[in-house]
C-alpha positions as CSV (number, residue, x, y, z in Angstrom):
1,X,-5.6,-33.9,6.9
2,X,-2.5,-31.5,6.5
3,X,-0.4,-32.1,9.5
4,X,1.7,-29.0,9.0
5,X,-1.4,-26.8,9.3
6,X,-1.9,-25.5,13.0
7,X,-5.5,-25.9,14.2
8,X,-7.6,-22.6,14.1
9,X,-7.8,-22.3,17.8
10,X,-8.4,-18.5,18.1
11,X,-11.3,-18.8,15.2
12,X,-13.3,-20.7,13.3
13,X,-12.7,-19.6,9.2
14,X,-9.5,-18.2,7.7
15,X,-10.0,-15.5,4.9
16,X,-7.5,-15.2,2.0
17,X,-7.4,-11.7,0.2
18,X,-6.4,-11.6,-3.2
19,X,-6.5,-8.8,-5.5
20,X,-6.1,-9.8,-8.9
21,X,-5.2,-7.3,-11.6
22,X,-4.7,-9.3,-15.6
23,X,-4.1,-12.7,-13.5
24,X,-6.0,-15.4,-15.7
25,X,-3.6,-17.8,-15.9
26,X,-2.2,-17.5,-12.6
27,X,-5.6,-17.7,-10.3
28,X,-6.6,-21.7,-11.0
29,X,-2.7,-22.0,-10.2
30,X,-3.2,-20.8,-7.2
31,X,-6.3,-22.0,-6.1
32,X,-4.7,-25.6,-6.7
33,X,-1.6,-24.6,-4.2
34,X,-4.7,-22.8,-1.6
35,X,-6.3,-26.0,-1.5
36,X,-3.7,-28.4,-0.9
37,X,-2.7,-26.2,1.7
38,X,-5.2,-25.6,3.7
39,X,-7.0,-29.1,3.4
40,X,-9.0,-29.6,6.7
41,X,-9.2,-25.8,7.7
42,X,-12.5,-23.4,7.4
43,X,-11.6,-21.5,4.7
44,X,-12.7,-18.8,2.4
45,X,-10.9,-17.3,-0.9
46,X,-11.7,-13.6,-1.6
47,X,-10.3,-12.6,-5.1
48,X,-11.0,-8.9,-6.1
49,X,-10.8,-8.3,-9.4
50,X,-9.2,-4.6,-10.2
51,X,-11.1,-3.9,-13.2
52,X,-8.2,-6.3,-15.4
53,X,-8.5,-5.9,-19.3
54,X,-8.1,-9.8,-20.1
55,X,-11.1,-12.1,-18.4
56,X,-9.8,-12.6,-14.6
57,X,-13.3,-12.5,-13.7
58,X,-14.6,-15.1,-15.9
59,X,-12.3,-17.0,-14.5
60,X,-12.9,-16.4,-10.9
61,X,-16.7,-17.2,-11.7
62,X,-15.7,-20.7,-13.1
63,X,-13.8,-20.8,-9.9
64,X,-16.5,-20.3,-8.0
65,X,-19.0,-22.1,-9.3
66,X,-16.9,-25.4,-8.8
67,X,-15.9,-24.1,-5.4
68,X,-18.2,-22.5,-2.6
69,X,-15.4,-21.4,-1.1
70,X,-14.5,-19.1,-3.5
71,X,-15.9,-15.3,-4.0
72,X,-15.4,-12.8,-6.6
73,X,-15.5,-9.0,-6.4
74,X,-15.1,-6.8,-9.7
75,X,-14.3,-3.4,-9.1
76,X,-16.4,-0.9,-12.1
77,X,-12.7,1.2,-12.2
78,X,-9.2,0.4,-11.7
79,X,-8.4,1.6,-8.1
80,X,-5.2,-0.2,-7.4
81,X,-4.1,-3.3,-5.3
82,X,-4.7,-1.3,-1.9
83,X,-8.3,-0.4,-2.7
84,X,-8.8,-3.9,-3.9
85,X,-7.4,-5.5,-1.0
86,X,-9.7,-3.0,1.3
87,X,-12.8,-4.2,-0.7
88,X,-11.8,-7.7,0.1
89,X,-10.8,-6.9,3.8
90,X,-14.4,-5.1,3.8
91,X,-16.2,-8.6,2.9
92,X,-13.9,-10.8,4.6
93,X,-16.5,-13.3,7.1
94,X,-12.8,-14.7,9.1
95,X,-11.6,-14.3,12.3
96,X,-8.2,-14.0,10.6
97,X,-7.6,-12.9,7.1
98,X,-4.7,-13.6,4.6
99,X,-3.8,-11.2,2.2
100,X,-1.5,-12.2,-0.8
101,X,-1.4,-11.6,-4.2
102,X,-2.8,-13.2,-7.2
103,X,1.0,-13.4,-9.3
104,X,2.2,-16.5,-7.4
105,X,5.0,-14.4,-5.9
106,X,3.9,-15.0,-3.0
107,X,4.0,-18.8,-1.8
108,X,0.8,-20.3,0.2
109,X,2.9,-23.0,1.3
110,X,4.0,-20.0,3.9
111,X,0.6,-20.1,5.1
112,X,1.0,-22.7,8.3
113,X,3.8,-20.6,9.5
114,X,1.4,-17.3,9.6
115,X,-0.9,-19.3,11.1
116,X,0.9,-20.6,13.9
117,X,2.1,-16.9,15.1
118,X,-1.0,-16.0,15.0
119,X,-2.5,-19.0,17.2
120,X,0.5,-18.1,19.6
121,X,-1.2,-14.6,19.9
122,X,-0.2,-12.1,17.1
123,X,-2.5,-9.8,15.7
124,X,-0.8,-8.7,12.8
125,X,1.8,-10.9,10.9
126,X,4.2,-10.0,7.9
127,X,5.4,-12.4,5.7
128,X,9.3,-10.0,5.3
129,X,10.9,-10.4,2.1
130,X,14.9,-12.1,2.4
131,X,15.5,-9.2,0.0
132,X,13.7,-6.1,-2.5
133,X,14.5,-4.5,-5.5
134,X,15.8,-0.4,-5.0
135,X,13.2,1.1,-5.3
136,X,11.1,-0.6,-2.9
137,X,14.3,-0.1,-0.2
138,X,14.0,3.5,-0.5
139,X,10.4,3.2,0.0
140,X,10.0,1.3,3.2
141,X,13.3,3.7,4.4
142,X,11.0,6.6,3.8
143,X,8.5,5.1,5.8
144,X,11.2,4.2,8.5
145,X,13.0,7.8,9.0
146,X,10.4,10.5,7.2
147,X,6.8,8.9,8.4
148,X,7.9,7.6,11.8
149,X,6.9,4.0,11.0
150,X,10.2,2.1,12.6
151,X,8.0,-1.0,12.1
152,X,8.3,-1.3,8.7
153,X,10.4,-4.3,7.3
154,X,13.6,-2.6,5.9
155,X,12.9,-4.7,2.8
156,X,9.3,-4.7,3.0
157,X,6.2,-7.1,3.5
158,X,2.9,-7.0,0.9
159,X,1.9,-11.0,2.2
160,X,0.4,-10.5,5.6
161,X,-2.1,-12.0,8.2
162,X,-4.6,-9.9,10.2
163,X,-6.4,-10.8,12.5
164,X,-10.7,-10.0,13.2
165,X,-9.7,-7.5,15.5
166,X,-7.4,-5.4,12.6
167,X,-9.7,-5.9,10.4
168,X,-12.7,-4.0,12.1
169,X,-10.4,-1.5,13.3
170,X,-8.5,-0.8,9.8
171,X,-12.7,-0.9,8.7
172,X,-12.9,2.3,10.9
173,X,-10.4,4.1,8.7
174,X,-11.4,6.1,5.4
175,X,-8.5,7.4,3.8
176,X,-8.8,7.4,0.0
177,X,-4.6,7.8,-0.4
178,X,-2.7,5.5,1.9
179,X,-0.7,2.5,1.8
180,X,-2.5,-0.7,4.0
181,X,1.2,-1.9,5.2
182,X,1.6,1.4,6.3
183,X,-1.5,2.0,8.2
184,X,-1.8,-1.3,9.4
185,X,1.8,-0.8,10.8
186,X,1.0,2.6,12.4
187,X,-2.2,0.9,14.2
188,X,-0.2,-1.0,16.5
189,X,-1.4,-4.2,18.0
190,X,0.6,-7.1,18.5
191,X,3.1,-7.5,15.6
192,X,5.3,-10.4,14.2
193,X,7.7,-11.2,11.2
194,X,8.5,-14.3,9.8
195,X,10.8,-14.7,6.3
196,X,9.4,-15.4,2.8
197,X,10.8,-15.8,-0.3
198,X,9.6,-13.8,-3.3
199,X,8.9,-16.2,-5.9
200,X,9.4,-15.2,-10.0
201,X,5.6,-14.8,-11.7
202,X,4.6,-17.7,-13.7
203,X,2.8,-15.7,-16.1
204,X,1.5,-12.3,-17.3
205,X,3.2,-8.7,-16.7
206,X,3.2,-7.2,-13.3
207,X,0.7,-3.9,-13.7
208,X,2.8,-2.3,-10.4
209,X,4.4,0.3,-13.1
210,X,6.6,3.2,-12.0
211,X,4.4,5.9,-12.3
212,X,2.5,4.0,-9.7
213,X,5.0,3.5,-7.0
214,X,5.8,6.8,-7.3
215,X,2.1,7.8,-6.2
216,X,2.4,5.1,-3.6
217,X,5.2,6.4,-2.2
218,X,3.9,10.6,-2.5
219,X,0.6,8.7,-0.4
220,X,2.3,7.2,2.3
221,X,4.6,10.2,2.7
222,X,1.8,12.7,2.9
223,X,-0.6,10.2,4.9
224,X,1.5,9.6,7.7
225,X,3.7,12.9,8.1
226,X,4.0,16.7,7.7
227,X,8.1,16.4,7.3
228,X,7.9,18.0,3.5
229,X,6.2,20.9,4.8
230,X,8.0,21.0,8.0
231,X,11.5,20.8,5.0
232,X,9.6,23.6,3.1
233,X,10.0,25.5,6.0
234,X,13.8,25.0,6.6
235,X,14.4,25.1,3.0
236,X,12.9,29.0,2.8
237,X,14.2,30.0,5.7
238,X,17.7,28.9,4.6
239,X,17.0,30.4,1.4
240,X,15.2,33.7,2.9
241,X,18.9,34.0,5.1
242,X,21.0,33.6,1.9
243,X,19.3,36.5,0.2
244,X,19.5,38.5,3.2
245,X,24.0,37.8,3.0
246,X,23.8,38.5,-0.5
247,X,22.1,41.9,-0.4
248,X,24.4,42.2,2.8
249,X,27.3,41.3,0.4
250,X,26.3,43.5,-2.7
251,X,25.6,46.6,0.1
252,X,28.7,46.6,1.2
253,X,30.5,46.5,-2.0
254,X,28.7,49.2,-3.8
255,X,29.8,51.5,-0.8
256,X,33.4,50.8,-1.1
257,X,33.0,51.6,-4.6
258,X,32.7,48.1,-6.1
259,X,29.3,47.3,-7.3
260,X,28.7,43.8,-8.2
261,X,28.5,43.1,-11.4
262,X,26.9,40.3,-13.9
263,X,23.5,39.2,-15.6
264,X,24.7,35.9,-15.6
265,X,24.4,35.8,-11.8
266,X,21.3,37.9,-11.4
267,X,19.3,35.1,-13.3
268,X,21.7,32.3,-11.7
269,X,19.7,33.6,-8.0
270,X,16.3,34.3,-10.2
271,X,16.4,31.0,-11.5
272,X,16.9,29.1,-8.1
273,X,15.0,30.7,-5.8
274,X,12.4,30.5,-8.1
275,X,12.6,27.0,-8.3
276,X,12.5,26.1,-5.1
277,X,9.6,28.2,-4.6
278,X,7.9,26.3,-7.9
279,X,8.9,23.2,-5.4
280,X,7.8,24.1,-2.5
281,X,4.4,24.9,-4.4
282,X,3.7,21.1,-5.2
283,X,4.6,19.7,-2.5
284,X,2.2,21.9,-0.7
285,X,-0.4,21.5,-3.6
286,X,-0.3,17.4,-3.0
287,X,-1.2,18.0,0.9
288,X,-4.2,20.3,-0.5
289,X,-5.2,18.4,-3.3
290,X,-5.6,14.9,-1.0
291,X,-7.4,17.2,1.8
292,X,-9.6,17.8,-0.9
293,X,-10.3,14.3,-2.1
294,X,-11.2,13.1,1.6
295,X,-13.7,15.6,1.9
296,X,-15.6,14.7,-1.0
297,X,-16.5,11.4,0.7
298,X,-17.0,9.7,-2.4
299,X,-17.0,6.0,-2.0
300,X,-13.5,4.1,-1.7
301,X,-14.8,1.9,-4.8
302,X,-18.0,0.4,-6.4
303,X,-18.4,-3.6,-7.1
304,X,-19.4,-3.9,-11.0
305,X,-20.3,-7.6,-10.6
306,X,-20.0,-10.3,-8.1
307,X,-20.4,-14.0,-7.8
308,X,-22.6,-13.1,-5.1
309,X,-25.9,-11.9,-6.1
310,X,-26.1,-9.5,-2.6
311,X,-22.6,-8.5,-3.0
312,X,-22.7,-4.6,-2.3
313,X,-20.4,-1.7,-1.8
314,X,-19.6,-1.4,1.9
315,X,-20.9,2.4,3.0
316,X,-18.4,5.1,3.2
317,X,-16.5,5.0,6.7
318,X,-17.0,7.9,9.1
């Protein structure tokens, strides 16, 4: 038996979350490290399969048919790592669940140590990165200062325990466009850190593209605050109190004689006002358009296959 591993005294079975997106090569790796880990623990492995283009869910069947401790979920559309972390939150059996991704960048070995805070009574335990790339710095400080969210590691978190309690609560919520970190953060409960090293991927292409951070970050922003609308506001009346001196300006001139002159500066103030209100336009069409996607109620996301044959799509939350 692993020494290192605390016993599960708060529980009985520990449930790893792993959303796997093109991650073949990377997913017997890792249920080699899972294993030596957690030898002599209750455990369960939960790898969501996000639609991937190679054959990550042949290989999670082979998994699982050499191991009953394994069980594979493929989505029938490519929803992202968040859905496919909630799918595998939604089927999770353990009084504690694991999430971590399928690219090896995140070490099991870390494992014990999120255990043991959570025997000592956390809830909710990040795994915080010794340090993040730019973009994802200007991310979680837009969570920080725009959403509110001063829980947020400044250089972010995406391996994290949870425990039974989170999960049936986070279960409750049915947002279609929100980050987990984030709403998990904003729920509360009790929260600890400890520090993790990123590791480099062993193999394959990370699918966590630009265009998709940006969305991540637009989701978060608008699931968690009103501050761009509350901005749009400041922004036109600013801009409203600048016209206002300029006709003041133009007025005054034209009766001592001196009418303002210039095209050039006619379509300068055309130009920019217009602009802003072009802005001010999307970012209010973003709040509508994700007001309209919650209310369609259409299901978060729908299992094409399964290792189980009961596996089914949980039912859309209230």
């Amino acid at each position: 038996m692993n020494e290192d591993v605390p016993k599960m005294t708060r529980g009985g079975l520990l449930s790893v979350v792993t959303p796997a997106y093109n991650e073949a090569a990377n997913l017997p790796v890792l249920h080699q490290r899972l294993v030596a880990v957690l030898v002599g623990l209750p455990w369960e492995w939960i790898v969501v399969d996000d639609h991937s283009s190679d054959h990550t869910f042949g290989v999670i069947a082979r998994l699982a048919e050499r191991d009953r401790q394994v069980r594979g979920f493929r989505l029938a559309r490519n929803c992202g790592a968040h859905t496919a972390v909630a799918c595998g939150l939604d089927h999770a059996v353990g009084d504690a669940a694991v999430v971590m991704a399928g690219d090896l960048q995140d070490p099991p070995e870390a494992l014990p140590e999120l255990l043991a805070h959570w025997r000592d009574g956390a809830q909710v335990v990040w795994a915080v990165r010794q340090s993040a790339p730019v973009f994802s710095r200007v991310y979680y400080l837009a969570l920080r200062r725009m959403a509110g969210l001063a829980g947020v590691p400044p250089t972010g978190a995406d391996f994290f325990l949870v425990d039974r309690t989170v999960i049936e609560a986070f279960r409750r919520f049915g947002e279609q466009h929100t980050s987990i970190h984030a709403l998990i953060t904003w729920m509360g409960f009790r929260q600890s850190t400890i520090t993790c090293g990123k590791q480099p991927r062993q193999h394959g292409q990370s699918g966590w593209t630009l265009r998709k951070k940006v969305n991540m970050l637009i989701d978060s922003i608008t699931a968690f605050t009103s501050a761009p609308i509350r901005l749009m506001t400041y922004v036109g009346f600013a801009t409203a109190l600048a016209g206002f001196l300029y006709a003041a300006f133009v007025f005054v001139h034209a009766l001592g004689g001196r009418p303002v002159q210039g095209w050039a500066s006619l379509m300068v103030v055309v130009l920019v006002v217009g602009g802003i209100q072009m802005l001010m336009m999307g970012v209010l069409g973003e709040y509508v358009w994700r007001a309209l996607d919650e209310t369609r109620r259409r299901p978060r996301y729908l299992i094409e296959e399964s290792t189980e044959p009961e596996a089914h799509e949980v039912p859309v939350r209230q």
